[in-house]
FIBA-179773 format. One record per residue (C-alpha): residue number from 1; residue in one letter; x, y, z. Coordinates in steps of 0.25 Angstrom, whole numbers, padded with zeros to 4 digits. Each point is the difference from the previous one (the first is absolute). Example, Ala and Ser with C-alpha at 12.3 -4.5 7.8 and 13.67 -1.06 7.14 Angstrom:
+-----+---+-------+-------+-------+
!   k ! r !     u !     v !     w !
+-----+---+-------+-------+-------+
!   1 ! A !  0049 ! -0018 !  0031 !
!   2 ! S !  0006 !  0014 ! -0002 !
+-----+---+-------+-------+-------+
END
This chain:
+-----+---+-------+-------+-------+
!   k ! r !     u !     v !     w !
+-----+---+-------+-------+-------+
!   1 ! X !  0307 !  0075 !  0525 !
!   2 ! X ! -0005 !  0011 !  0006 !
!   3 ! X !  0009 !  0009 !  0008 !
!   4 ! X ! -0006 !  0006 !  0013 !
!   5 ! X !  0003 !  0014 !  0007 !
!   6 ! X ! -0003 !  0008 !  0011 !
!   7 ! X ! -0002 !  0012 ! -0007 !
!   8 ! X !  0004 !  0003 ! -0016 !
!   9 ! X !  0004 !  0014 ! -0005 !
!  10 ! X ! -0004 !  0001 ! -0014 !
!  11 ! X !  0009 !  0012 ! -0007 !
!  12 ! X !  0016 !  0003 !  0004 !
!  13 ! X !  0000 !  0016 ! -0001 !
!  14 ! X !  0003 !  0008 !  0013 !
!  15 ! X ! -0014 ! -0006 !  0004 !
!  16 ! X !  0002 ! -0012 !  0001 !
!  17 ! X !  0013 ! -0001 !  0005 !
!  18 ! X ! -0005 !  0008 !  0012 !
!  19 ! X ! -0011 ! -0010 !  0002 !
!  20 ! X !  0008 ! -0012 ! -0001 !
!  21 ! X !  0010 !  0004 !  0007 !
!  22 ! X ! -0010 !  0004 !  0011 !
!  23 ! X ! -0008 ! -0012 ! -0001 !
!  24 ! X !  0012 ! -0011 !  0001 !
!  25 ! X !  0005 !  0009 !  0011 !
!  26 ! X ! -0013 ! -0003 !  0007 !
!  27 ! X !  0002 ! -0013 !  0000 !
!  28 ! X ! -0009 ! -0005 ! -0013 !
!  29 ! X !  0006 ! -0009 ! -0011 !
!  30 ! X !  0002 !  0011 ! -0011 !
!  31 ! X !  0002 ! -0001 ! -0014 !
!  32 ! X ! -0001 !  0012 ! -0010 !
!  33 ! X ! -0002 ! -0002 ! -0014 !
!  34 ! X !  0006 !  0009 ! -0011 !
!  35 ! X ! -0001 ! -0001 ! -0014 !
!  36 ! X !  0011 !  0005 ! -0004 !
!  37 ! X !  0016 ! -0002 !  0004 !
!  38 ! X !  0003 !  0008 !  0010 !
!  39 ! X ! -0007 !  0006 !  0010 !
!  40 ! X ! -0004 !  0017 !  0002 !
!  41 ! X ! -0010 !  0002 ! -0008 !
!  42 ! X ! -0001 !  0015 ! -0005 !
!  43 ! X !  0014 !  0001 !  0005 !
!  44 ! X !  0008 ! -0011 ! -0009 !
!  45 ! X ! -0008 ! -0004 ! -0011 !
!  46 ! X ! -0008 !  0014 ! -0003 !
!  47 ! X !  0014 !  0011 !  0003 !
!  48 ! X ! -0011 !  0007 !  0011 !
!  49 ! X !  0016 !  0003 !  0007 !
!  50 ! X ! -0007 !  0008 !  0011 !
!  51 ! X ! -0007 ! -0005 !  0013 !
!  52 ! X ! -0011 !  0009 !  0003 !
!  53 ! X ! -0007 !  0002 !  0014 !
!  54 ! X !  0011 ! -0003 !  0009 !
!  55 ! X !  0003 !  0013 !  0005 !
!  56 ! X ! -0008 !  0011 !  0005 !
!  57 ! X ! -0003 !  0014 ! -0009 !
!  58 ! X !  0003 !  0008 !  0011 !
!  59 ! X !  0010 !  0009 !  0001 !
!  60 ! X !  0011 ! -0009 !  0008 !
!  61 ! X ! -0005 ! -0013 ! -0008 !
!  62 ! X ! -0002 ! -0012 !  0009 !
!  63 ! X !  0000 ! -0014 ! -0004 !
!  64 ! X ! -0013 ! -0005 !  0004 !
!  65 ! X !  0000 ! -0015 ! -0006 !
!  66 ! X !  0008 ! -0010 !  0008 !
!  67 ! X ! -0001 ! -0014 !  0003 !
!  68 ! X !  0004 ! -0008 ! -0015 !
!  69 ! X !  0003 !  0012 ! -0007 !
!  70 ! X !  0012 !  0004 !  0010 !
!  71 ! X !  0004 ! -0013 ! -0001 !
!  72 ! X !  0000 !  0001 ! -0014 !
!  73 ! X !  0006 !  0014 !  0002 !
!  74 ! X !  0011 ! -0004 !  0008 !
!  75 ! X !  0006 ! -0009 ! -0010 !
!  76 ! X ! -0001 !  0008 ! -0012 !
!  77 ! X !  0007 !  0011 !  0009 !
!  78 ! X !  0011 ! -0010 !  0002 !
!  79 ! X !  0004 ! -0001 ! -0013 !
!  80 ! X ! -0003 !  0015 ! -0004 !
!  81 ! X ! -0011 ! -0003 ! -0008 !
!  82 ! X ! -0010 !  0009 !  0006 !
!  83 ! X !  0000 !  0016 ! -0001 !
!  84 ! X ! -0002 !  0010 !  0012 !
!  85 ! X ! -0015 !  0005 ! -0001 !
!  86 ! X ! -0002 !  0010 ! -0012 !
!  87 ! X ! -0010 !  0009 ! -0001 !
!  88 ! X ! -0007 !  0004 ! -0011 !
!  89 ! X ! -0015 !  0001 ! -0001 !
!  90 ! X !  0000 ! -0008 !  0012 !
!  91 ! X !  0011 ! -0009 !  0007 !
!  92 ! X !  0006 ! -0013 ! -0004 !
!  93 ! X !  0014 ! -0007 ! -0002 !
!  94 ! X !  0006 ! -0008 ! -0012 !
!  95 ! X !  0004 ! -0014 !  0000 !
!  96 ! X !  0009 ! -0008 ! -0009 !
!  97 ! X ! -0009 ! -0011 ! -0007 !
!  98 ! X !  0011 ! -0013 ! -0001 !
!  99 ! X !  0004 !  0002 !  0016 !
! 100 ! X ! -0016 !  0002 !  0003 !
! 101 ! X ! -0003 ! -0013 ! -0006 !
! 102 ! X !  0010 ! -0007 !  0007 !
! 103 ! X ! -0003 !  0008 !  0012 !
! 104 ! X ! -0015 ! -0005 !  0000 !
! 105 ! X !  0005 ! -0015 ! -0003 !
! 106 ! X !  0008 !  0001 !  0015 !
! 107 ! X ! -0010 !  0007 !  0008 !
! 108 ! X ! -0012 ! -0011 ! -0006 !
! 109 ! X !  0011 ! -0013 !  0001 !
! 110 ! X !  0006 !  0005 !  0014 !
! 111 ! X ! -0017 !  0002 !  0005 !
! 112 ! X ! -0002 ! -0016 ! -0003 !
! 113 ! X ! -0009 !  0004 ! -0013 !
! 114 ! X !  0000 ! -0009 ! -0013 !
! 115 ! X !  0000 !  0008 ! -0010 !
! 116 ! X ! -0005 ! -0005 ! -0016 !
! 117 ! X !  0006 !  0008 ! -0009 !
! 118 ! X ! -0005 ! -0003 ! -0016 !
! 119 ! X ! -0015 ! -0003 !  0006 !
! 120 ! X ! -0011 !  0004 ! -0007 !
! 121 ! X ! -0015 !  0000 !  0009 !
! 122 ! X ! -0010 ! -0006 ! -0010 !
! 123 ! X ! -0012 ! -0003 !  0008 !
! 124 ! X ! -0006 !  0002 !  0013 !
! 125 ! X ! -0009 ! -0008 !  0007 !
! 126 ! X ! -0011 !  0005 !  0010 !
! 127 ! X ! -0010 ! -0008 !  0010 !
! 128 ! X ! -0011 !  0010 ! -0002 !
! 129 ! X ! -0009 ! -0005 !  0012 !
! 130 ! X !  0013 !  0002 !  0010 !
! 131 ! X !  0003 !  0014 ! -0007 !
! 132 ! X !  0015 ! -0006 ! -0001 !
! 133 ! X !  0011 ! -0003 ! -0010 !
! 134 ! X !  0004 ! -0015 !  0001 !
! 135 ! X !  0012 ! -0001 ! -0011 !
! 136 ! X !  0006 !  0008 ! -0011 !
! 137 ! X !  0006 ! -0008 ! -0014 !
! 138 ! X !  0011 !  0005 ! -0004 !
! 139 ! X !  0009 ! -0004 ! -0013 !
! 140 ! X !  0016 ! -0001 ! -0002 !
! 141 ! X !  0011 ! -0007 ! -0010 !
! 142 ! X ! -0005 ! -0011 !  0008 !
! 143 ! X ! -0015 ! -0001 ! -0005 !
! 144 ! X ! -0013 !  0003 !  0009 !
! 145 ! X ! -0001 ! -0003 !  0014 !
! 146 ! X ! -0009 !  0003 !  0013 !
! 147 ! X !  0003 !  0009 !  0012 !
! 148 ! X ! -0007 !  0002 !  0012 !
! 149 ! X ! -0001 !  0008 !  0013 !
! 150 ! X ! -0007 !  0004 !  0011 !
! 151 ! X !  0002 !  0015 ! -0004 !
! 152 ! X !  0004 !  0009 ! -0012 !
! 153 ! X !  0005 !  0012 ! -0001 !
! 154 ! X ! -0001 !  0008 ! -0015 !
! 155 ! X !  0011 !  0010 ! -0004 !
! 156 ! X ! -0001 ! -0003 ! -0014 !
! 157 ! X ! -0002 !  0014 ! -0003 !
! 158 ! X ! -0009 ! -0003 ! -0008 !
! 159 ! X ! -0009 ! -0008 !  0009 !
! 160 ! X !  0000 ! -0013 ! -0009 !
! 161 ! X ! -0003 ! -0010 !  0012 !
! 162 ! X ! -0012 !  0008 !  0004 !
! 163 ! X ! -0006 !  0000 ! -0013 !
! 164 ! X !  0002 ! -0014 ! -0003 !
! 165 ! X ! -0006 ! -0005 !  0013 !
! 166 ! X ! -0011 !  0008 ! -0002 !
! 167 ! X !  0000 !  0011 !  0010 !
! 168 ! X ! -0004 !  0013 !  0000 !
! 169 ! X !  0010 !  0011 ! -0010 !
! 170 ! X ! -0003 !  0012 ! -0007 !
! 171 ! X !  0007 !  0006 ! -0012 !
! 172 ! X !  0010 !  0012 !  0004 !
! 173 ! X ! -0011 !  0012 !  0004 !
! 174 ! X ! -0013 !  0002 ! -0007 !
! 175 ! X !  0007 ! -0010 ! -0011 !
! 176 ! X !  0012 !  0007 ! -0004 !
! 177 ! X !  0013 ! -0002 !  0006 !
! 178 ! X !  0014 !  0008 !  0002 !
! 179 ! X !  0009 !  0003 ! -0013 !
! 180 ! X !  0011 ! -0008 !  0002 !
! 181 ! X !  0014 !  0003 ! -0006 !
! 182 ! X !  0013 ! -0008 ! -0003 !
! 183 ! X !  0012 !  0003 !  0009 !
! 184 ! X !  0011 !  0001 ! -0010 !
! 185 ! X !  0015 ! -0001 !  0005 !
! 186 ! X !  0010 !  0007 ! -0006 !
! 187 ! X !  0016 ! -0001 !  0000 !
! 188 ! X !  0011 !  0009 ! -0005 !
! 189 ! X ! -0006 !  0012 !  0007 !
! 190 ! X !  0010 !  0009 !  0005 !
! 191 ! X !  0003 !  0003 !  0014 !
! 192 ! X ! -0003 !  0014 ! -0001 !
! 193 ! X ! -0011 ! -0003 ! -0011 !
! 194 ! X ! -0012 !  0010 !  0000 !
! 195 ! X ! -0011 ! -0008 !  0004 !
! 196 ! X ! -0009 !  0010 !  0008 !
! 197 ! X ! -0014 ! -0001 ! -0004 !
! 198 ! X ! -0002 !  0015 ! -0005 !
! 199 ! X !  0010 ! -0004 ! -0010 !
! 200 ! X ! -0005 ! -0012 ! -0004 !
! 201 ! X ! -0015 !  0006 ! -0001 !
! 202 ! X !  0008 !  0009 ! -0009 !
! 203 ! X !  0007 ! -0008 ! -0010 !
! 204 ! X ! -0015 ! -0010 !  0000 !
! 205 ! X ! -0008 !  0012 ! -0003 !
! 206 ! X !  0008 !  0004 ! -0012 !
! 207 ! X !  0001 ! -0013 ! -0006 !
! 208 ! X ! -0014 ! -0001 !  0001 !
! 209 ! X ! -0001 !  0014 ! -0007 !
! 210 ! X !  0007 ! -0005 ! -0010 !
! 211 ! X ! -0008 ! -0012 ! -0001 !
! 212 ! X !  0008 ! -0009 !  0004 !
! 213 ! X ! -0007 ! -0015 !  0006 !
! 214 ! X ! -0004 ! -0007 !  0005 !
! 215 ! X !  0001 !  0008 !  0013 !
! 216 ! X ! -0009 ! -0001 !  0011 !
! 217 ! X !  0004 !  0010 !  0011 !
! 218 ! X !  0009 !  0010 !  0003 !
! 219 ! X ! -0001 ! -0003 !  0015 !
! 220 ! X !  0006 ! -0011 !  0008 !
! 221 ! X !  0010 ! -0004 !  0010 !
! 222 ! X !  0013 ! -0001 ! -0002 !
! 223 ! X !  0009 ! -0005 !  0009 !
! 224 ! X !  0015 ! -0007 !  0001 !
! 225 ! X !  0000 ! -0012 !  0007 !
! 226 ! X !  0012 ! -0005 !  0010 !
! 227 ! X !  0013 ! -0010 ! -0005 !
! 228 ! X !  0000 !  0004 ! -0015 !
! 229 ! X ! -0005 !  0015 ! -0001 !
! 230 ! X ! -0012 ! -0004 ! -0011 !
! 231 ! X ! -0008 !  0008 ! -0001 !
! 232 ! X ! -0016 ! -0004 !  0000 !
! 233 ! X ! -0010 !  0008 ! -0007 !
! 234 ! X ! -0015 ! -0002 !  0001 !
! 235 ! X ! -0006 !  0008 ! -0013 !
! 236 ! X ! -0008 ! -0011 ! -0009 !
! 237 ! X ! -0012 ! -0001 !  0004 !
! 238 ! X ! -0012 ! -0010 ! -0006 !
! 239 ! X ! -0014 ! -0002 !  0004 !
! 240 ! X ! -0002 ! -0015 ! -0002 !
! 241 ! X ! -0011 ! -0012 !  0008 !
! 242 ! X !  0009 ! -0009 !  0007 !
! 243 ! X ! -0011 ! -0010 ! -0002 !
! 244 ! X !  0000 !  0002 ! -0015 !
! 245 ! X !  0013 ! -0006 ! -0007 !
! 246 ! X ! -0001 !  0006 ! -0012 !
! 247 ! X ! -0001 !  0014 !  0006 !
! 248 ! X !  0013 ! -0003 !  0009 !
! 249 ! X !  0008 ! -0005 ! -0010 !
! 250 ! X ! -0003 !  0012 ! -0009 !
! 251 ! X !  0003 !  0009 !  0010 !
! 252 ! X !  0013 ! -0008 !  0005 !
! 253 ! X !  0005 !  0001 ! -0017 !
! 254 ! X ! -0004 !  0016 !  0000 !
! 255 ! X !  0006 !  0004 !  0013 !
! 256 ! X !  0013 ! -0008 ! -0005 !
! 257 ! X ! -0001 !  0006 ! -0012 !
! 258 ! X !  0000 !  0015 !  0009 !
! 259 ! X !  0011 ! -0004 !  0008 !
! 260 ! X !  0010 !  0001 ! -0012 !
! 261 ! X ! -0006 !  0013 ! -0004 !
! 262 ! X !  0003 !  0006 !  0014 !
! 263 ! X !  0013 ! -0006 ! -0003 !
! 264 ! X !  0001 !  0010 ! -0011 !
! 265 ! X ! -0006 !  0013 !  0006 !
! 266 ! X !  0008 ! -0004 !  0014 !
! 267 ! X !  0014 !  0001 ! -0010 !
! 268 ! X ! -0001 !  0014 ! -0001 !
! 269 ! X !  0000 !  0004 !  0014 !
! 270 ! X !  0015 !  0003 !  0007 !
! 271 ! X !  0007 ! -0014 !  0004 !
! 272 ! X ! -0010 ! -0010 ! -0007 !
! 273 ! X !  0008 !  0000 ! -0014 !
! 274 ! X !  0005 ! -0015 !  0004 !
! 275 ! X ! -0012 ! -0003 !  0006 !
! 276 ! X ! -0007 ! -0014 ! -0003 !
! 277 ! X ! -0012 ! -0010 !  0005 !
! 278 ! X !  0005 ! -0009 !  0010 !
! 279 ! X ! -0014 ! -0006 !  0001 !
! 280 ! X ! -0014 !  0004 ! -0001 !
! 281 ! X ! -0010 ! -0008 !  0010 !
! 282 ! X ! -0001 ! -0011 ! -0005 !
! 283 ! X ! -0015 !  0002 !  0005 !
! 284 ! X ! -0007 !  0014 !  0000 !
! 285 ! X ! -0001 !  0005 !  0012 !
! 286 ! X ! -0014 ! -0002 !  0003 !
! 287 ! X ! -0006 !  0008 !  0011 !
! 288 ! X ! -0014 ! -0004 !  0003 !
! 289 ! X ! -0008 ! -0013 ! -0006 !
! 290 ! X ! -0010 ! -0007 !  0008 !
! 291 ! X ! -0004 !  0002 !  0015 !
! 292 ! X ! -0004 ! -0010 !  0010 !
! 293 ! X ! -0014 !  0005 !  0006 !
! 294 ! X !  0004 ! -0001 !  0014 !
! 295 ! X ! -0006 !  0003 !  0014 !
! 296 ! X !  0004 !  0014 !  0000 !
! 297 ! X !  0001 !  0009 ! -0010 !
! 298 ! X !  0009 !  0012 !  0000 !
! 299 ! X ! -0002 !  0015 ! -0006 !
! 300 ! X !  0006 !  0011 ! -0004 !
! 301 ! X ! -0002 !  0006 !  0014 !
! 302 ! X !  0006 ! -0009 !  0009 !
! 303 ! X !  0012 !  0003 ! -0008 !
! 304 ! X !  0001 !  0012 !  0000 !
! 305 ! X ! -0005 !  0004 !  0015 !
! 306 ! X !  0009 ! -0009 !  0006 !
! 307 ! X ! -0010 ! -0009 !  0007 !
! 308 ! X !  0002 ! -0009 !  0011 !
! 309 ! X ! -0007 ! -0013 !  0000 !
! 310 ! X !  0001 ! -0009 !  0014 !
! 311 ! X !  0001 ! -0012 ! -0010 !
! 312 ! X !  0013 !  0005 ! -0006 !
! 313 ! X !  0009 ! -0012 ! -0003 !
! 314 ! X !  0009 !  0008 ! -0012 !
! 315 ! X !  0004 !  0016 ! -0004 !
! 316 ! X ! -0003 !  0008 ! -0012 !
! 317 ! X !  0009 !  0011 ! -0003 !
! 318 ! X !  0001 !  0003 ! -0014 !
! 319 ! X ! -0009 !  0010 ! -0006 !
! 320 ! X ! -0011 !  0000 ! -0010 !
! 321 ! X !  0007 ! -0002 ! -0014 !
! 322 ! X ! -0009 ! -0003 ! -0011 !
! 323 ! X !  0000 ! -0002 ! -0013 !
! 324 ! X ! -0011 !  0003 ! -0010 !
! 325 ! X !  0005 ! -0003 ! -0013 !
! 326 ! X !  0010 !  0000 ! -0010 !
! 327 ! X !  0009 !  0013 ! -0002 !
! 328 ! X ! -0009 !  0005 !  0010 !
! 329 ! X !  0009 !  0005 !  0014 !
! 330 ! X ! -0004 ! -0007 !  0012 !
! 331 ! X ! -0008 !  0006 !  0013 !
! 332 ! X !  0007 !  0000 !  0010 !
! 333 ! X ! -0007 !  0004 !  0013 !
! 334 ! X !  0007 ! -0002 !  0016 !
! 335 ! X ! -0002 ! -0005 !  0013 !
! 336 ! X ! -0003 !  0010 !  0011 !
! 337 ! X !  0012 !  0006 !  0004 !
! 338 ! X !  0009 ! -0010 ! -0006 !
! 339 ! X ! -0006 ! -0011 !  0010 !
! 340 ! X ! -0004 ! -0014 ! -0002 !
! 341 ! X ! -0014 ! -0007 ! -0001 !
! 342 ! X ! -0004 ! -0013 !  0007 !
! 343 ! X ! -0002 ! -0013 ! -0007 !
! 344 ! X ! -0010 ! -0008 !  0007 !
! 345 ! X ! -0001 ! -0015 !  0002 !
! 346 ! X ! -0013 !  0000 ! -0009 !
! 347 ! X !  0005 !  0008 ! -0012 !
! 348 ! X !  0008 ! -0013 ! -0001 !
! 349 ! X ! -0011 ! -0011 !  0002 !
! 350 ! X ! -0008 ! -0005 ! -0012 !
! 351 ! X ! -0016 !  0004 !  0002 !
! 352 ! X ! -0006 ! -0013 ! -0005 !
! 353 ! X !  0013 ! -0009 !  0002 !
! 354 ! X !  0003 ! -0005 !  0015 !
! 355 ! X !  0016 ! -0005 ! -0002 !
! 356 ! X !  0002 !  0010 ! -0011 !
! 357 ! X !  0010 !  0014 !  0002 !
! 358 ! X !  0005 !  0008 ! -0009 !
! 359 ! X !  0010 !  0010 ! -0001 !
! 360 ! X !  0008 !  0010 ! -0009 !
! 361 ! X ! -0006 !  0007 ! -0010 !
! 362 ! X ! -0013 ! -0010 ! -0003 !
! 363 ! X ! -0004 !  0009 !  0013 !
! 364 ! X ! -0015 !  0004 !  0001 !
! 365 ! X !  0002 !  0015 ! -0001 !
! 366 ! X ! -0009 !  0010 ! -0006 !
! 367 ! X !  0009 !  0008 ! -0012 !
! 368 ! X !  0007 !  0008 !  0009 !
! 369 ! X !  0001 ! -0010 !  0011 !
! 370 ! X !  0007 ! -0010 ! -0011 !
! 371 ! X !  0010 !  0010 ! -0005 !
! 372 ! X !  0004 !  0000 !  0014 !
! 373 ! X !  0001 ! -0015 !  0004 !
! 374 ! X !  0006 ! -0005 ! -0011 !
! 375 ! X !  0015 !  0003 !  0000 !
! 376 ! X !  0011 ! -0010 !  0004 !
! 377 ! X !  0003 !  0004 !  0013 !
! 378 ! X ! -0012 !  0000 !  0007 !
! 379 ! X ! -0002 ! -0012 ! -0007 !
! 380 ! X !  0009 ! -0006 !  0009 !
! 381 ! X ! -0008 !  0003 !  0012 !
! 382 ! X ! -0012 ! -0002 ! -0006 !
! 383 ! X !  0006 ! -0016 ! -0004 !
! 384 ! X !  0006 ! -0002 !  0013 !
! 385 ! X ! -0012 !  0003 !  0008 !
! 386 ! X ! -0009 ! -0008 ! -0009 !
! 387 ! X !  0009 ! -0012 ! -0002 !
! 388 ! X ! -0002 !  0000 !  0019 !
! 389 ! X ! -0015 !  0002 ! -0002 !
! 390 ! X !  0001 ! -0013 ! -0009 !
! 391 ! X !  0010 ! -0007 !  0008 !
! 392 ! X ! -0011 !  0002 !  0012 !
! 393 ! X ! -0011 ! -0004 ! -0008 !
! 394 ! X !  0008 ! -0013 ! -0005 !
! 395 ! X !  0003 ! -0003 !  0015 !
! 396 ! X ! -0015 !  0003 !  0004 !
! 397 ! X ! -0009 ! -0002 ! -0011 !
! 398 ! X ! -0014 !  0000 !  0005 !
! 399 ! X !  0003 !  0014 !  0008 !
! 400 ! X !  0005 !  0013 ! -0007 !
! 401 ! X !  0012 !  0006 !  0002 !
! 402 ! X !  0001 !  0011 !  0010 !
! 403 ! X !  0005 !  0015 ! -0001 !
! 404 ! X !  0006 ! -0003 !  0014 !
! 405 ! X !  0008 ! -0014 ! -0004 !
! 406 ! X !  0003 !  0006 ! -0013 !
! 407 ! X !  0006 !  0013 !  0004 !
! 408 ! X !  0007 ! -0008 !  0014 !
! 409 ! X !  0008 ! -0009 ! -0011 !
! 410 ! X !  0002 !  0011 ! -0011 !
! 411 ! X !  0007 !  0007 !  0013 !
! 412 ! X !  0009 ! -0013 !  0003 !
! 413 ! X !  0002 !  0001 ! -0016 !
! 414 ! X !  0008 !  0015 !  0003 !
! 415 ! X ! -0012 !  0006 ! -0007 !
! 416 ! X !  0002 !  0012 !  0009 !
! 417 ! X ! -0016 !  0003 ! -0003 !
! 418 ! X ! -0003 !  0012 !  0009 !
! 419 ! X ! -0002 !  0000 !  0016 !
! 420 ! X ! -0012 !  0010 ! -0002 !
! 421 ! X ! -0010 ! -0011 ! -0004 !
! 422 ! X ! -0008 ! -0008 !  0010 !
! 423 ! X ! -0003 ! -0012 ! -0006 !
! 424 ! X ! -0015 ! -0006 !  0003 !
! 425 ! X ! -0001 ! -0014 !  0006 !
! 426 ! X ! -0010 ! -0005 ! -0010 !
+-----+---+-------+-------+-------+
END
């Protein structure tokens, strides 16, 4: 039999659980697909700790992401699961993975959405003359079956649905794409353990000197996260084709393999004598794959000069952070005075695709642009906004979804978008 939805969410990271959450709230018959066991994403199943882009650089930071992501926040703040905003090359909080996972499970359940977790897209079907996606095969312990949907929403990350219906993707920028690194999480660190990052540099560098390896980088975040003080460190970094097995699963083995020398170099600072890998990933942390070619493409300068855009429908608010390669440090450049970009309504809409969105960090940005776009946090607006533009093309689809109906239900969503747009009537 073939199952039949409203609107289907393909990928359960911060993307997708924004947009169907937004798309159920909407009033669409929503189920989100995720391969793995639990959704989050980056978040739960890559140790990526930190949500990114929900508050302001500015001097008094300002949460400028609301709507699914407050809820979200809201009940990791409820059982102390989430920091205060930290700020370190830009500012960000850090959640506890177990309560986000069951956080994320409650906020989908308590939406109406029906969530399949263990579901692996294998094939997407297009009707090239309409320009539309009809139905999606999909494959679990329980064999091969058929789902359709009146619209589709890809958070993959890696924009899998999009390429297998046949719609327009392109690979990272000018065919390469972001190093990725493996978040490792480490126990036994002391409270009063010397993790700054001068010292860590420090200890890296010489073991280098020494020739020490594999080591990839000296530089990387490090951070504690809330409930059991680990601390997470983002030092192991691969260059690696998500679309090639063999290069990830070379990389996923090497950057394991750096993880315990880091263990080893990490020992010899203050505090980390008893220190130990709780976990490392399980999946890299892969920061930029495909994109979705979309209506709108965003650039480097709308980031950075702030700009307005009428059509706005989500907030950017993290900076520029891109990273070239493998032991190379990462280029980090920022908003106009610590402000937030808009997001419009076409950034989100596929170019070629009429009941197509996407979201996340499958985004269409030009390099500096998709260093922005692609962290967890404004993922969440980013999902949420798309998962309503769906929902509305769902309900009317021989009409496109309008910036003004869009941006009305994202407001009765507690999106909070802000008052100095004037939507257009188209």
């Amino acid at each position: 039999m073939t199952e039949i939805y409203d609107v289907i969410v393909v990928g359960g990271g911060a993307a997708g659980v924004g947009a169907a959450v937004g798309a159920s709230l909407a009033g669409a018959r929503t189920a989100l697909l995720e391969r793995g066991p639990c959704l989050g994403g980056a978040a739960t199943l890559r140790n990526v700790t930190t949500y990114c882009g929900l508050y302001s650089c500015s001097d008094q930071p300002e949460q400028v992401v609301f709507g699914v992501a407050e809820r979200i926040l809201a009940g990791l703040r409820a059982e102390g699961a989430v920091s205060a905003p930290i700020r370190a090359n830009a500012v960000y909080v850090t959640v506890d993975p177990e309560a986000v996972k069951r956080t994320l499970d409650t906020v989908c359940q308590d939406a109406g959405v029906e969530i399949l977790l263990h579901t692996t897209l294998v094939a997407a079907h297009r009707d090239a003359d309409a320009g539309r996606i009809t139905r999606v095969t999909v494959a679990d312990a329980g064999g091969v079956r058929e789902m359709t949907a009146r619209a589709f929403v890809d958070t993959s990350g890696d924009a899998a649905l999009t390429a297998f219906a046949g719609a327009d993707t392109r690979y990272g920028d000018e065919g390469r794409a972001m190093t990725g690194t493996l978040g490792v999480r480490f126990g036994g660190v002391a409270p009063d353990a010397d993790t700054t990052h001068d010292s860590v540099r420090a200890a890296v560098t010489k073991a280098l000197a020494e020739g020490v390896g594999p080591l990839t980088s000296a530089t990387g975040l490090i951070t504690r996260i809330p409930l059991s003080d680990n601390v997470v460190v983002y030092l192991a970094d691969e260059d690696y084709d998500v679309r090639d097995t063999r290069s990830l699963t070379r990389a996923e083995i090497h950057a394991r393999r750096q993880a315990h020398v880091y263990l080893d170099v990490l020992r010899t600072l203050p505090g980390w004598a008893q220190a130990y890998i709780a976990s490392t990933g399980p999946e890299l942390g892969t920061r930029e794959s495909r994109h979705v070619i979309t209506r709108r493409k965003l650039d480097r300068s709308h980031v950075l000069e702030a700009q307005r855009d009428p059509d706005a429908v989500a907030v950017g608010a993290w900076p520029i952070e891109y990273h070239p390669g493998a032991g190379v440090p990462s280029i980090w450049k920022y908003i106009a005075d610590g402000g937030t970009y808009d997001i419009p309504l076409d950034a989100l809409a596929s170019a070629d695709t009429a009941n197509l969105f996407a979201a996340g960090r499958l985004l269409d940005g030009d390099r500096g642009a998709a260093a922005s776009l692609r962290v967890m946090g404004t993922s969440f607006g980013t999902g949420q906004a798309a998962g309503v533009a769906a929902a509305r093309t769902a309900a009317h689809p021989t009409t496109a979804a309008s910036v003004s109906e869009v941006r009305n239900e994202l407001q009765s969503q507690d999106a909070r978008l802000p008052h100095r747009h004037l939507a257009p009537t188209h």
